[in-house]
C-alpha positions in Angstrom: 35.4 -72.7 67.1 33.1 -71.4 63.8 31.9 -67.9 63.7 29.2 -66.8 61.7 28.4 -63.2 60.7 25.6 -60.9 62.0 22.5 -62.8 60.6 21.5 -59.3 59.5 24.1 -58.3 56.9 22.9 -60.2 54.2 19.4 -58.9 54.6 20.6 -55.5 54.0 23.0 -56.0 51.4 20.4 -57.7 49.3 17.9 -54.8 49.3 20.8 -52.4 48.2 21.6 -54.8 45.4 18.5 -55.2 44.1 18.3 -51.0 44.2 21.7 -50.9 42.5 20.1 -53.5 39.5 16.9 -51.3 38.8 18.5 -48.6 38.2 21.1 -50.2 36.1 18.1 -51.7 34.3 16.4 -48.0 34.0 19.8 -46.5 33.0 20.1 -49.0 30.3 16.2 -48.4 29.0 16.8 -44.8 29.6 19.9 -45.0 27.0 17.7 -47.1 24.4 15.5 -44.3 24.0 16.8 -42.0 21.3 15.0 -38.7 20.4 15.7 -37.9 16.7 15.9 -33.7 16.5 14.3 -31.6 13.6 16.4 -31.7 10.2 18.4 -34.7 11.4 18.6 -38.3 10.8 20.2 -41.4 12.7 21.5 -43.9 11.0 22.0 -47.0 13.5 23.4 -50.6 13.2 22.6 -53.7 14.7 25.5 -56.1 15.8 27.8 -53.9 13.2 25.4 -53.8 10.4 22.9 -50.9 8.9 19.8 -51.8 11.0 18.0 -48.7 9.3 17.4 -44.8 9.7 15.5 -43.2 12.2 13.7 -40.1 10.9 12.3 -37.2 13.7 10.6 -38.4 16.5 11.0 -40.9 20.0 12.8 -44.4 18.7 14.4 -47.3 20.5 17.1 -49.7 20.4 17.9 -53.1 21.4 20.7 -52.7 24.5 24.1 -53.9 23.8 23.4 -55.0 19.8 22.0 -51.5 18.2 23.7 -48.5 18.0 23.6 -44.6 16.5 26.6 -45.2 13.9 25.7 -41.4 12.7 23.9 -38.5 13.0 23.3 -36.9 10.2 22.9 -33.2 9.5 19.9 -32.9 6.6 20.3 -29.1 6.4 21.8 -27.0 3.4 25.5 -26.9 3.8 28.0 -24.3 2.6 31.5 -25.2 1.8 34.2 -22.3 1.1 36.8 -24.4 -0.4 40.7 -22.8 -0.1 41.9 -20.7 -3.5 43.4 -23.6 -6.7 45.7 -22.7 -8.8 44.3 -23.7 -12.6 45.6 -22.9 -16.0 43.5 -21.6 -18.9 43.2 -22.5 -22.6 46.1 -19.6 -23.1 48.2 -21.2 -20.7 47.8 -18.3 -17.8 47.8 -19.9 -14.4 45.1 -18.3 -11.6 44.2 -18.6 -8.8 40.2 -19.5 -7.9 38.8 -20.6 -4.8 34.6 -22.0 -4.7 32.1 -21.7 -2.7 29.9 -24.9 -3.1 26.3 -25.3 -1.3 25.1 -29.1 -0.5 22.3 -31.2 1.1 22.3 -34.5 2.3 19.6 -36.3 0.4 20.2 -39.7 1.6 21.6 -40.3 5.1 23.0 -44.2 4.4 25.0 -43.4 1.0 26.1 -40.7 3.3 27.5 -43.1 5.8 28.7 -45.8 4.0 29.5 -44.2 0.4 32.2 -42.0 0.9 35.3 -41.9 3.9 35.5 -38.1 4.4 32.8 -36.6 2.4 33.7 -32.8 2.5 37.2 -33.8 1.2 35.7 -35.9 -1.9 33.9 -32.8 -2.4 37.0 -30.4 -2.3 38.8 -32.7 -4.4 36.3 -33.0 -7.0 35.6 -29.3 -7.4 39.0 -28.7 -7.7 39.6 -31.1 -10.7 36.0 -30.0 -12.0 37.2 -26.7 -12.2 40.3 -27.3 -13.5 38.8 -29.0 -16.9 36.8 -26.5 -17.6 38.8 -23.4 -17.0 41.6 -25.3 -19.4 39.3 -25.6 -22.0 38.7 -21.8 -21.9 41.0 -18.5 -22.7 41.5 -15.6 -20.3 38.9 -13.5 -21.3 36.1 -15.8 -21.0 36.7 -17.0 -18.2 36.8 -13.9 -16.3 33.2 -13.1 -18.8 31.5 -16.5 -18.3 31.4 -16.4 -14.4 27.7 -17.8 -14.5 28.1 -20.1 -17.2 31.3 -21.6 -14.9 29.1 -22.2 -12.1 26.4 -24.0 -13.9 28.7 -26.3 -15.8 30.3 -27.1 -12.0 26.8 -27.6 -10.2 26.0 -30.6 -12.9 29.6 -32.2 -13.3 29.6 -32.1 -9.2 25.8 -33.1 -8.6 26.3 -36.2 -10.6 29.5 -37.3 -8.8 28.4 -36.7 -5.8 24.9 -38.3 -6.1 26.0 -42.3 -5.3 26.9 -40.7 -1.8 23.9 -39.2 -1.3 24.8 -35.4 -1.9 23.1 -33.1 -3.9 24.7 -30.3 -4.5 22.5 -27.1 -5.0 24.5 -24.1 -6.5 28.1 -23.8 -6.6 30.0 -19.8 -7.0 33.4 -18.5 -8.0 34.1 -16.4 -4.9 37.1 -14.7 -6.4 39.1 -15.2 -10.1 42.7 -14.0 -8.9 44.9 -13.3 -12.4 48.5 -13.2 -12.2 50.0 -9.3 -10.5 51.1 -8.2 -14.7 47.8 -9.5 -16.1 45.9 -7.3 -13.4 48.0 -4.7 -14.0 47.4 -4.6 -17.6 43.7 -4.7 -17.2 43.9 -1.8 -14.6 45.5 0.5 -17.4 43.1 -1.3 -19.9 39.9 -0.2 -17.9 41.9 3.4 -17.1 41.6 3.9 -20.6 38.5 2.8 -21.1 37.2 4.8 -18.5 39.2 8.3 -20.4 37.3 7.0 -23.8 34.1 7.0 -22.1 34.8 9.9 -20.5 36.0 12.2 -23.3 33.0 10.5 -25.1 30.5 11.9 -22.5 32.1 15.1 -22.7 31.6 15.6 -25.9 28.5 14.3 -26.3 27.6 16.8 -23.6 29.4 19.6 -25.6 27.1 18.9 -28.7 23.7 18.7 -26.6 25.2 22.3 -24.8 25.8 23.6 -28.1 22.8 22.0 -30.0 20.4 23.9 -27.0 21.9 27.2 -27.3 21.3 26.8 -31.4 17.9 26.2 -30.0 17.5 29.2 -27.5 18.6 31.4 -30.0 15.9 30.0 -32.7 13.4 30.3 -30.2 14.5 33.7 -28.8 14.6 35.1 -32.6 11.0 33.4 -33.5 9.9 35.5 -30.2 11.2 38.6 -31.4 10.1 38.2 -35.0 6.0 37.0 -33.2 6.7 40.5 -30.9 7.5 42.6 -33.8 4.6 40.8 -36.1 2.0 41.7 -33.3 3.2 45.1 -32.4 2.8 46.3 -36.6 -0.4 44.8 -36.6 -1.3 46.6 -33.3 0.2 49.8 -34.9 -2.0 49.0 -38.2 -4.8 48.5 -36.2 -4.4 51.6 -33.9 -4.0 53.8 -37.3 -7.1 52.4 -39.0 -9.7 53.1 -35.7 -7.8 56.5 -35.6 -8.6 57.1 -39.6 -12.1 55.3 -39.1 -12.8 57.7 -36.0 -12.0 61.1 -37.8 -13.8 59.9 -40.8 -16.7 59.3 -38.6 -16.1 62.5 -37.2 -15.8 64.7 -40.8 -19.0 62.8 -41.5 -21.0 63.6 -38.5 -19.7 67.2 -39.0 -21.5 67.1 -42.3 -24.5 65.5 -41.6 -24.8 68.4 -38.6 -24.3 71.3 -41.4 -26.4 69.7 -43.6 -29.3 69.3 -40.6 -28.8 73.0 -39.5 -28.9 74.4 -43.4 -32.3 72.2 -44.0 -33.6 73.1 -40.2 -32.7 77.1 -41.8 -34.8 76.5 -44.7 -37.3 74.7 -43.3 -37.5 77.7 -40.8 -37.5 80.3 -43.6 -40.4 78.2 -45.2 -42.7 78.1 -42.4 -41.9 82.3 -42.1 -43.3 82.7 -45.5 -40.7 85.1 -46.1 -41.3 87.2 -49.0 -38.7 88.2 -51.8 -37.8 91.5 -50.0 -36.6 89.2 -46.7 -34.8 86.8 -49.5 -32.9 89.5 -50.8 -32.1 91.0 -47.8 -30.0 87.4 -47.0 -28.9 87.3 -50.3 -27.0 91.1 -49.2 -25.8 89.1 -46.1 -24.5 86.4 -47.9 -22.7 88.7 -50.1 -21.3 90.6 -47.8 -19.3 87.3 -46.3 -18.2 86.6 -49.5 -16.8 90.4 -50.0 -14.7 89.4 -46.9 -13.1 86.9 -48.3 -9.5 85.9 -50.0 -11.2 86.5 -53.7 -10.2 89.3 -56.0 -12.8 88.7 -58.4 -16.7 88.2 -57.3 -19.5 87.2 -59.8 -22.7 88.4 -58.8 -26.1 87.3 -59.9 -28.1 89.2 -62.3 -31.0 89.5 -59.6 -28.6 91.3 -57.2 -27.8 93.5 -60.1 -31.1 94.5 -60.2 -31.9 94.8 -56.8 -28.6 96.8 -56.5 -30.3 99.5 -59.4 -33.9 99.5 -57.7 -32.1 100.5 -54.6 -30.1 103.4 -56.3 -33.4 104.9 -57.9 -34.9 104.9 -54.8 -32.1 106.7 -53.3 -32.0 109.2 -56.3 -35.8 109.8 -55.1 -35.2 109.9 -51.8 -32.9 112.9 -52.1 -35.0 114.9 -54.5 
């Protein structure tokens, strides 16, 4: 006997197969679409080979035969490489470790040109820096810190420029002598420091002594302006004092000599005879009697007044 299965089986299973292939389909067209991020690159290959490089912006690949080999990060890089020991031109051996800044300029030479490029790159900057710290002594090298980087950025950037890496600015993070040559340049700068030190003092010592040389200058060319001005304020206080009593004596003589011609004038417009004359001529005498004088010359008219004066007397009594 043959038995057959529900006629309705396979019209259900064939709907849910068909649902199962579309979205297979979609998740395969969905996968093929590849959204390329800001600062970024995709390098993809077809079938194992470079196909090309996708730059930002919606791309898409062929299913199964294209894929992303890389994605590659187009934004400065910094690399702090671990300290290398290197020997200078003197034969001291430090210890530097760099500090090394890179872009990615070309995404495929990135790929393909190098296996592991951060290690090429630690590699070369170690040898770099190891030929030119050996043809250098001690003291430059700890000196010629910027001219050290420069020479590195161009030995590294030509290197490193068939794998599509340009390298931007390379620094010596730290320059580590050996422990005696630090501690000789720790008592080197200790007495450096002293010299500049004592230096300073003394320069400050001479500026100190230099201003009170000054102060005292100035302070004696004050006193010498204060003595000046006071002498010729006491010579000018002396001559208005002798200009004021000559002033005075002179007004005191031009008053006498106004009252004596006012007295004449007054005796003038009197019309005073000789009589009235002779009388003031007594008056005047007799001031003169008064005085210091042992000897007095008297006019002859007085001496004749004097006798008319006696005969009238002499007449009087009789």
């Amino acid at each position: 006997m043959r038995s057959y299965g529900a006629p309705g089986a396979g019209i259900l299973i064939a709907p849910i197969l068909v649902i199962i292939l579309v979205i297979l389909v979609l998740v395969v067209l969905a996968s093929c679409v590849k959204i390329v991020p800001q600062a970024q690159a995709f390098v993809v290959e077809r079938l194992g080979g470079y196909q090309g490089t996708w730059d930002v912006g919606m791309h898409f690949k062929m299913p199964f035969i294209d894929r992303v080999a890389k994605r590659v990060n187009l934004k400065e890089q910094v690399v702090d490489f671990d300290p290398q020991p290197v020997i200078t031109k003197d034969n001291v051996t430090m210890q530097i470790d760099t500090v090394v800044f890179f872009q990615i300029t070309d995404p495929k030479l990135f790929t393909y040109g190098v296996e592991n490029p951060i290690m090429a790159i630690e590699n070369l900057t170690a040898t770099t820096l190891r030929n030119i710290i050996g043809d250098m002594e001690l003291d430059q090298t700890l000196t010629s810190r910027e001219v050290i980087n420069t020479k590195m950025r161009a030995s590294l950037d030509v290197a490193t420029d068939p794998w599509g890496i340009k390298v931007n600015r390379v620094e010596l993070k730290n320059i580590l002598p050996p422990a005696q040559i630090i501690d000789a340049m720790e008592k080197q700068m200790k007495a450096e420091r002293e010299r500049r030190e004592a230096i300073l003092k003394a320069e400050g010592e001479k500026k100190s002594s230099i201003l009170v040389a000054e102060g005292n200058k100035q302070s004696a060319i004050l006193d010498a302006e204060a003595e000046k001005q006071a002498a010729i304020l006491r010579a000018e206080a002396q001559k208005e004092r002798m200009i004021r009593e000559a002033e005075g004596e002179a007004e005191a003589i031009l008053k006498v000599q106004k009252a004596k011609a006012e007295g004449i004038r007054l005796i003038r417009e009197a019309e005073a005879d000789q009589a009235v004359l002779t009388l003031k001529s007594f008056e005047t005498l007799e001031k003169v009697a008064d005085g210091q004088a042992t000897k007095i010359i008297i006019p002859s008219e007085l001496q004749n007044v004097a006798g008319l004066v006696k005969a009238a007397v002499e007449v009087a009594k009789e």
